[in-house]
VOGU-3710 file (C-alpha; in Angstrom, 3 decimals, decimal comma):
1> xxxxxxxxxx> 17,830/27,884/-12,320  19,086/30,718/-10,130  15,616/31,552/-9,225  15,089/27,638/-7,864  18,650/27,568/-6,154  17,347/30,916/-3,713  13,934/28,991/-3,598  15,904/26,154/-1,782  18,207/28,513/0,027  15,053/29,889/1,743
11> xxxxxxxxxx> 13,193/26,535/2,090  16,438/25,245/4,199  16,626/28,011/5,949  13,762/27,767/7,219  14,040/23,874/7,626  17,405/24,151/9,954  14,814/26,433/12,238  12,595/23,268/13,340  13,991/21,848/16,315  12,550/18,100/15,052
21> xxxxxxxxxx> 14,993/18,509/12,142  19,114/18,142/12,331  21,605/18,832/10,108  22,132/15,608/8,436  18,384/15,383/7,830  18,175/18,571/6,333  20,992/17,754/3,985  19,162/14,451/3,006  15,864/16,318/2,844  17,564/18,547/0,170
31> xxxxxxxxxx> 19,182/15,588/-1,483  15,501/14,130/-2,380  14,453/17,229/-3,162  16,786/18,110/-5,730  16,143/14,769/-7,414  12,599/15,505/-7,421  13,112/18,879/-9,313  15,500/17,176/-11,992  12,846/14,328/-12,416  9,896/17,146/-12,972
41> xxxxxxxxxx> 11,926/19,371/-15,149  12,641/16,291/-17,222  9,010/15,367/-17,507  8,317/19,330/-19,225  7,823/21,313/-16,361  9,471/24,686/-15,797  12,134/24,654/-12,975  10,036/26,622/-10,583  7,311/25,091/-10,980  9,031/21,958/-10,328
51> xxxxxxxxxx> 10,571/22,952/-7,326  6,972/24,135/-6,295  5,848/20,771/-7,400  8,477/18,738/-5,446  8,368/20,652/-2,084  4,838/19,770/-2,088  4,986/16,121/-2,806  7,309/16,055/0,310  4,604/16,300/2,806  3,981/19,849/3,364
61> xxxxxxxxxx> 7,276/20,312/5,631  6,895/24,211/5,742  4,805/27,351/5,702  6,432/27,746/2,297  4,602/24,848/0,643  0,984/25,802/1,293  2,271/29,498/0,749  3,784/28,714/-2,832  0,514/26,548/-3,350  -1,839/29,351/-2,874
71> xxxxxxxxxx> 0,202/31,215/-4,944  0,646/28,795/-7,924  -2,899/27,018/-7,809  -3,626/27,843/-11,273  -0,630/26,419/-12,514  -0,987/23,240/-10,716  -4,087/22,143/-11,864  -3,203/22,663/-15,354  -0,434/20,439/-15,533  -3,761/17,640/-14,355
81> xxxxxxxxxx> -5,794/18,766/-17,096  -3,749/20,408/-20,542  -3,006/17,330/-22,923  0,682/17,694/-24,358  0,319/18,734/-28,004  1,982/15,262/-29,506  -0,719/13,657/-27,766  1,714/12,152/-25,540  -1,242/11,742/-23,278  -3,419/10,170/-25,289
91> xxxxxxxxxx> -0,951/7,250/-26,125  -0,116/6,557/-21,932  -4,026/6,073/-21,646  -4,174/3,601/-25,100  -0,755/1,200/-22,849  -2,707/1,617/-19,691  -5,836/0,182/-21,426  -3,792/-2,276/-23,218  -2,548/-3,153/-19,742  -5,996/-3,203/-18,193
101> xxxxxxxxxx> -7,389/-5,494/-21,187  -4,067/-8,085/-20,277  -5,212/-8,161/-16,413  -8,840/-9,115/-17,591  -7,493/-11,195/-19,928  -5,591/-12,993/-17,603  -8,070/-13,351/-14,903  -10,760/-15,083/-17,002  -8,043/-17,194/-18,803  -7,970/-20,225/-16,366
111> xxxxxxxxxx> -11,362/-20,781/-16,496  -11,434/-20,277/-20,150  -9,143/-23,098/-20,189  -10,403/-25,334/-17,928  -6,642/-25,298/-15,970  -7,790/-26,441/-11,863  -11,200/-25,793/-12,252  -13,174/-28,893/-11,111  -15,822/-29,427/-7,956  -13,631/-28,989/-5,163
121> xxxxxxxxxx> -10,700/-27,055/-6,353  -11,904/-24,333/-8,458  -12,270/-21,102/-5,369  -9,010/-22,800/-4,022  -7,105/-22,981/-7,158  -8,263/-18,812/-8,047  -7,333/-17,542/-4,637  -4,260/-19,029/-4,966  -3,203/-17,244/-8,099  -5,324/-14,257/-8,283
131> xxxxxxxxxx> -2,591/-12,064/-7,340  -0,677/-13,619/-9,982  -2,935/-12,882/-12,489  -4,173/-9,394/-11,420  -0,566/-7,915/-10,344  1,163/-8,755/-13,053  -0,113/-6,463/-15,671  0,178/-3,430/-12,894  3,932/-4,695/-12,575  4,622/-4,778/-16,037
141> xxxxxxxxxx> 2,539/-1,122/-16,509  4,594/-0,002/-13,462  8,012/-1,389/-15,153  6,674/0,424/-18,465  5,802/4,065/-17,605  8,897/4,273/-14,682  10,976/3,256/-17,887  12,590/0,482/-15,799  15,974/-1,211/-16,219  16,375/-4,763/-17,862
151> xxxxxxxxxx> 17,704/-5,979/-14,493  14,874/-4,661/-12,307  12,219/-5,762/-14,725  13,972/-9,350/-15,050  13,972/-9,103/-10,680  10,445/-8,484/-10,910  9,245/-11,291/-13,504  11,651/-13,587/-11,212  9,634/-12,446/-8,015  6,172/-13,261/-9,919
161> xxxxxxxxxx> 7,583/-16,746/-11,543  8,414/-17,552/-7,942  4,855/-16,700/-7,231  3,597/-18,614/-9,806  5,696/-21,610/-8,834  4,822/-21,308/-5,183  0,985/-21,001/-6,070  0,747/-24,052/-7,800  3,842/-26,500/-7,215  2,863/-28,160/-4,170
171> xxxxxxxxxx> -0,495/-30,320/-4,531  -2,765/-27,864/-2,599  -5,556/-29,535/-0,391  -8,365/-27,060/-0,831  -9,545/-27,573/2,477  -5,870/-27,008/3,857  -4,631/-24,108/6,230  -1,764/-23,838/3,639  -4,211/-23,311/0,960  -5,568/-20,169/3,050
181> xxxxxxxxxx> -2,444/-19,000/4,220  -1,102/-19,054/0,817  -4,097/-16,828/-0,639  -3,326/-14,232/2,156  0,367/-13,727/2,229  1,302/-14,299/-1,410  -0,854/-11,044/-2,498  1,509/-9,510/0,200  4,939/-10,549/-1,147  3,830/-9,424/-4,906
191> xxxxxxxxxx> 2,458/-6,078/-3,749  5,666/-5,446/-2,321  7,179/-6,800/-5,591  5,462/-4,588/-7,531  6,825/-1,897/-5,149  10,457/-2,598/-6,657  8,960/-1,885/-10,374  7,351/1,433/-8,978  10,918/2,331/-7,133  12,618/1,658/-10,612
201> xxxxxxxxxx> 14,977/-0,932/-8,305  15,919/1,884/-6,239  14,620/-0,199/-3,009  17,555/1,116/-0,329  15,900/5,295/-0,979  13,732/5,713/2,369  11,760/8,212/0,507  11,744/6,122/-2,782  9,886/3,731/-0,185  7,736/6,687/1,318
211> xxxxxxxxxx> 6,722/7,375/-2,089  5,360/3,321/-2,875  3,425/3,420/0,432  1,643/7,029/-0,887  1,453/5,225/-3,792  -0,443/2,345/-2,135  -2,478/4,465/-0,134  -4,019/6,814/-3,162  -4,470/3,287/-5,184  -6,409/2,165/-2,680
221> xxxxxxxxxx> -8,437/5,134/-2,536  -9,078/5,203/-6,138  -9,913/1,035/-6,293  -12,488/2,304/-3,632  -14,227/4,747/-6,330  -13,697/2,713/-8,973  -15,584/-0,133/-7,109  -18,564/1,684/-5,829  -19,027/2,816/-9,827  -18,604/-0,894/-10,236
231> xxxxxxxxxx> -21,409/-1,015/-7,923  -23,553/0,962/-9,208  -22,691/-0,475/-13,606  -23,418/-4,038/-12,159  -26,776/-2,929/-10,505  -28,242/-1,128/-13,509  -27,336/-4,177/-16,016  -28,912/-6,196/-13,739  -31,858/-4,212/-13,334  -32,322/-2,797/-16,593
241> xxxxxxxxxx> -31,831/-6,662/-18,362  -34,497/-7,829/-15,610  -36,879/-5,292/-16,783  -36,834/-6,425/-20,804  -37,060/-10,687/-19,615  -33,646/-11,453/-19,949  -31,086/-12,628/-16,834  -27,536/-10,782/-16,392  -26,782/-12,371/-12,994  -23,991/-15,008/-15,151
251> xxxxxxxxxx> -22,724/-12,057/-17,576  -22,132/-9,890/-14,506  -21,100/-12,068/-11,379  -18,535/-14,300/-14,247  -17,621/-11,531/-16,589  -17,969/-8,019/-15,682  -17,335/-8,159/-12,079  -14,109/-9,840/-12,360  -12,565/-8,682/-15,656  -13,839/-4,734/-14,332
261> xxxxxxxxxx> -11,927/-5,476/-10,876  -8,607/-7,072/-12,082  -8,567/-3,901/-15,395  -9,530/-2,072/-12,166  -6,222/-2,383/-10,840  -3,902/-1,061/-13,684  -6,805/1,714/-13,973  -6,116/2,641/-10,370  -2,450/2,537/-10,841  -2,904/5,065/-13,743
271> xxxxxxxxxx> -5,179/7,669/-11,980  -2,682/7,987/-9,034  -0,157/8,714/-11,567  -1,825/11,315/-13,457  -2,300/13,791/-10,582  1,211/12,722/-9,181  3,025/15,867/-8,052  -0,170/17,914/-8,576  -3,073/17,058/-6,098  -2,371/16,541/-2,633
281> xxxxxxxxxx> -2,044/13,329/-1,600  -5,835/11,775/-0,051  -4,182/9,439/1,703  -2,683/11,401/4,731  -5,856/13,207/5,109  -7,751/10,205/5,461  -5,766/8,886/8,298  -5,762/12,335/10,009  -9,439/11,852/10,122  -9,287/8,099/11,101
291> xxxxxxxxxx> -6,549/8,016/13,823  -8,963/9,675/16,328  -11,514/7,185/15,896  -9,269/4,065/15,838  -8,258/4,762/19,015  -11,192/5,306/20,188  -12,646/1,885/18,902  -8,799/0,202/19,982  -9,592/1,309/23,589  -12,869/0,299/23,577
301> xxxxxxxxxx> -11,721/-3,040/22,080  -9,599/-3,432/25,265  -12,185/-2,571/27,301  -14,253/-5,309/26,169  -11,591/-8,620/26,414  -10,709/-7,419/29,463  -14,895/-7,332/30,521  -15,285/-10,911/28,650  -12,251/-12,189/30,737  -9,890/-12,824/27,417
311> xxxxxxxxxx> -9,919/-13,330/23,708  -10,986/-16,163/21,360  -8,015/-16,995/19,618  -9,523/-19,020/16,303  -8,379/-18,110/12,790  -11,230/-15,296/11,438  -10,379/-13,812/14,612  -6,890/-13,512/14,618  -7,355/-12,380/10,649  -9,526/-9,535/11,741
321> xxxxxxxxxx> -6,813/-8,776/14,410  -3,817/-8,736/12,240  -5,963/-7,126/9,742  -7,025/-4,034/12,507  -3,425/-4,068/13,344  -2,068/-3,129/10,145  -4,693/-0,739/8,957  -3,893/0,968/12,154  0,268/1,064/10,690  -1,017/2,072/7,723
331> xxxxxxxxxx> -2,897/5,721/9,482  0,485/5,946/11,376  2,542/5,826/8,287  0,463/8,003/6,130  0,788/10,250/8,979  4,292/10,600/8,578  3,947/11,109/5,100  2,135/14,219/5,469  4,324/15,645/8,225  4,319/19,605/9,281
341> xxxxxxxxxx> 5,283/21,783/12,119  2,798/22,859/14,495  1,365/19,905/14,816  2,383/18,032/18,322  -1,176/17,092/19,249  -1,084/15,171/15,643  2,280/13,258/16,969  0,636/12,967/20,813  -2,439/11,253/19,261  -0,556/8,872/17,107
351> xxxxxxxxxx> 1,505/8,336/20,113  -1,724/6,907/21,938  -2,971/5,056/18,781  0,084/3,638/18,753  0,148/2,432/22,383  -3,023/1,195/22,712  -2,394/-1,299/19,280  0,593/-2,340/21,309  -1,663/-3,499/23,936  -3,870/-4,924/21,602
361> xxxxxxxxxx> -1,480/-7,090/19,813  0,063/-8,512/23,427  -3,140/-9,912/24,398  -3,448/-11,528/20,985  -0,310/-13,181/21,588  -0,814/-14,134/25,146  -4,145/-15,701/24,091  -2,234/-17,347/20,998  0,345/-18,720/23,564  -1,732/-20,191/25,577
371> xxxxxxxxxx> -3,428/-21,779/22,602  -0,760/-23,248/21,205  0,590/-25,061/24,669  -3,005/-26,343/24,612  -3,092/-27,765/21,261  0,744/-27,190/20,337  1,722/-26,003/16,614  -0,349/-26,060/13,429  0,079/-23,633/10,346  -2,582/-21,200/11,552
381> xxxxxxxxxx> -0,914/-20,783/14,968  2,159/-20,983/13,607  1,626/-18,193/10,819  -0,428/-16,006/13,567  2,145/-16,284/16,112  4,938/-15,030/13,327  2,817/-12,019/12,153  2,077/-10,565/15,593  5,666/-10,622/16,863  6,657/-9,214/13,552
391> xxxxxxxxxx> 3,983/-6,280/14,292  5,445/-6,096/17,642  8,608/-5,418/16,960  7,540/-3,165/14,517  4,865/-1,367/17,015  7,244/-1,382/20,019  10,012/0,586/17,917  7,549/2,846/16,828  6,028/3,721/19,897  9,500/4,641/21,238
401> xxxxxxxxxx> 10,554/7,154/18,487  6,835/8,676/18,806  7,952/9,177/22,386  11,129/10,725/21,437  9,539/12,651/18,569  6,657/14,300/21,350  9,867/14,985/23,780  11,697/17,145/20,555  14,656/14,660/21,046  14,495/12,926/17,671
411> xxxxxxxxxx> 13,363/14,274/14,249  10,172/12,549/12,657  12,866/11,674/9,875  14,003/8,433/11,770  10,281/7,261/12,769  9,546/7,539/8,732  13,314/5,568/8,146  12,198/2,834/10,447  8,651/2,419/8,797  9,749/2,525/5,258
421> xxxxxxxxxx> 12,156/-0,301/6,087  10,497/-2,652/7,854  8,477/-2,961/4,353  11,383/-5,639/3,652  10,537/-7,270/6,633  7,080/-7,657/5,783  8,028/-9,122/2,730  10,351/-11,835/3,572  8,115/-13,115/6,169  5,295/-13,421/3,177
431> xxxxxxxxxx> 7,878/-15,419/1,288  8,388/-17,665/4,674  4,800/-18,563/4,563  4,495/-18,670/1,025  7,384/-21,060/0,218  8,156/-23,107/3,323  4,701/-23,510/5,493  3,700/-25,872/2,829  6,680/-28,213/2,907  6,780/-27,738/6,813
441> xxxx> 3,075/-28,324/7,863  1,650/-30,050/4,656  -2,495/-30,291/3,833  -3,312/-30,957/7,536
//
């Protein structure tokens, strides 16, 4: 270990040279990254390759990371490929199928069953609880391979019963705004509570959070793959059954497609797991590719309300808003998470993405404003209204520390702090329209 302890001599060193960094950040930069190289060296690894390992996960913060990855390459990909001699290995992928089996399981069980499946309830009744049914098994796979405590595992099958019991307690109008609203946001509130299975209850660590949003990102990523191969299965049954007289379309559009997508998800879970610690995140490259062009398409947005003389505030629109407004969070965020010196133009850019989604979301609520003193409160409005001035706050904060991080008066430390929390945020407003829009606006 006194190799790894002049490793991190040098790699704070050079940290307490950037002028984005202080002293207290350094020392919890260090912090974190001494936990990461106790966690690798417990999982097998040899201390320097953990420390390797760890200062890499981190986000690139130095010259020394991509130096140390050049140099170690080799050593890195094995640790994706070699299969540990007990077959260790072999046994995660039998759970993680075992888990994958439970979400199709679960998915198809309702109908199965016959449990709110009738004329006008059964799409209703399914997008209510389909994020009951599909995040469950990931929570409980999550809960399993983090080796989570009895307490956090009991928090997170309280956070899913309350799911459950908010899914299906009040008598649901299919044709409601609840109903919809209630589809949207409760997906929400359980991703997040499968975010305190992945932490292992360790919700307060910033970078504990950092690591659940990389986490998100790469799963997304990987559901992406895994859906275009989806793609492409369901389109050769259906094609190659056609050819020999026989019709898939019920065996593929009631049985493959969903019990592939919800196994999908524990699948997905599992793949960004393996290459933990050992490929470089996708994520953050992604959104260094996509800022650029969301802010080009945000400003031409702009453009255009301002040319059609305002916005049409109805409820697919303000979706696709809020939607366009949090995918544009996301880039920032992932941007964070793959932070390095050198790279101003990177924090100048994000700076005017940044801005101009500020802009955007003001004239959402002005036109949303004026809607409702037209036609006064309903859930949509209500719900709308809520989300943007939640994204406000959390844009207009933002925008500030980008400011202060492009000036070199405030380390990119803070922005990353203020991101990672407002997670919480996003989750208790979830629960708000989850549990009390119901009881407050009813099946109008």
């Amino acid at each position: 270990m006194s190799d790894v302890e002049t490793q991190i001599a040098a790699w704070r060193a050079y940290a307490e040279k950037r002028r984005e960094i202080g002293t207290t950040d350094t020392d919890e930069l260090e912090d974190h990254l001494r936990d990461r190289i106790d966690e690798l060296v417990a999982t097998g690894l040899a201390p320097d390759e953990a420390f390797l390992v760890a200062v890499k996960r981190m986000g690139s913060l130095d010259a020394l990371t991509r130096e140390f990855a050049r140099e170690h390459s080799d050593r890195l990909w094995k640790q994706l490929v070699l299969v540990d001699a007990d077959g260790e290995k072999d046994r995660d992928l039998a759970v993680v199928l075992g888990f994958a089996a439970l979400g199709a399981v679960l998915v198809k069980a309702p109908a199965l069953v016959g449990v709110g499946y009738d004329d006008s309830g059964d799409l209703a009744f399914f997008a209510r609880n389909v994020a009951v049914l599909v995040l469950a098994p990931l929570a409980a796979y999550l809960c399993w391979s983090r080796d989570a405590s009895t307490r956090v595992c009991a928090a997170v099958a309280g956070l899913f019963g309350l799911g459950v019991v908010a899914a299906n307690a009040y008598p649901f109008d299919p044709d409601a705004q609840v109903t919809v609203l209630t589809a949207i946001h409760l997906p929400i509130a359980l991703w997040l509570a499968t975010g305190v299975a992945y932490v292992g209850g360790d919700w307060r660590d910033a970078r504990a959070r950092m690591d659940f949003i990389r986490f998100t990102g790469e799963w997304v990523v990987y559901m992406a793959l895994l859906a275009l191969g989806g793609g492409v299965l369901s389109a050769l049954v259906l094609g190659t059954f056609d050819t020999i007289g026989y019709q898939a379309d019920e065996f593929v559009g009631e049985w493959l497609i969903p019990c592939g997508a919800a196994g999908a998800v524990v699948v997905a879970a599992w793949m960004v797991e393996a290459k933990k610690s050992v490929v470089e995140n996708m994520a953050p490259v992604l959104g260094a590719v996509f800022a650029p062009l969301f802010a080009l398409a945000l400003g031409a947005l702009v453009t255009g309300i301002v040319l059609a003389g305002g916005l049409d505030v109805e409820r697919d629109t303000l979706i696709l808003f809020d939607l366009l407004l949090v995918v544009v969070l996301g880039l920032l965020v992932y941007g964070i998470s793959a932070y390095g010196p050198g790279r101003e133009w990177s924090d100048l850019l994000r700076l005017v993405l940044v801005a101009v989604t500020l802009l955007v979301d003001v004239i959402v609520l002005i036109a949303l404003a004026g809607r409702i003193g037209d036609y006064g409160f309903s859930a949509n409005r209500t719900a709308a209204l809520g989300e943007n001035l939640v994204l406000l706050a959390n844009l207009g904060w933002s925008a500030l520390l980008l400011l202060r991080l492009v000036r070199g008066t405030a380390p990119v430390t803070r922005l990353e702090r203020w991101q990672t929390s407002y997670l919480t945020v996003y989750a208790a407003w979830a629960w708000v329209v989850v549990l009390a829009f119901p009881l407050l606006f009813g099946n109008d």
